[in-house]
C-alpha positions, 0 to 999 in steps of 0.5 A: 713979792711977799715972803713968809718969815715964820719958821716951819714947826716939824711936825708932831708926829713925825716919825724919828729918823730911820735908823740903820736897822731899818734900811737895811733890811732885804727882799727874802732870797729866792728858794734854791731849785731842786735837782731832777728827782728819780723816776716819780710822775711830774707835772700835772697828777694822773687822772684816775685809772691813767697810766704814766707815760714817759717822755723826753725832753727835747730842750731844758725845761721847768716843771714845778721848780725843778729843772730838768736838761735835754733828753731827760727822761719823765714820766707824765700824765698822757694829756701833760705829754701831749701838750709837752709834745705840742710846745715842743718841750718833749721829742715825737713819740 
């Protein structure tokens, strides 16, 4: 079996060894949650002419990146309580 003895020329356009700057550069952190704010509607916006309904919450649950606990008390578009109520998220009216 033949061997090759030419050596390897590297290649030139190689890019130069990774310096530290480059390796240890990091995924961007993930944004802090927000607490529960006061009494605003969240969830999906209110249809025209909608009233909120307030609903609360049976189990923890995120809505739009804030967390809310047990038995906190939304106020929500009436076809957002109806799924939150169908899910199981917010306790029979």
């Amino acid at each position: 079996m033949a061997t090759n003895s030419t050596p390897k020329k590297p290649a030139a356009d190689a890019p130069a060894e990774e310096t530290a700057e480059t390796v240890t550069k990091s995924a961007p952190a993930r944004p802090a949650r927000k607490s529960a704010p006061g009494p605003d509607v969240v969830g999906p916006a209110l249809p025209a002419g909608a009233e909120p309904i307030s609903v609360t919450l049976a189990h923890h649950h995120t809505i739009d990146g804030t967390d809310y606990p047990p038995s906190a008390k939304l106020l929500v578009s009436p076809d957002y309580a109806q799924r939150l109520r169908a899910q199981g998220y917010a306790t029979p009216a």
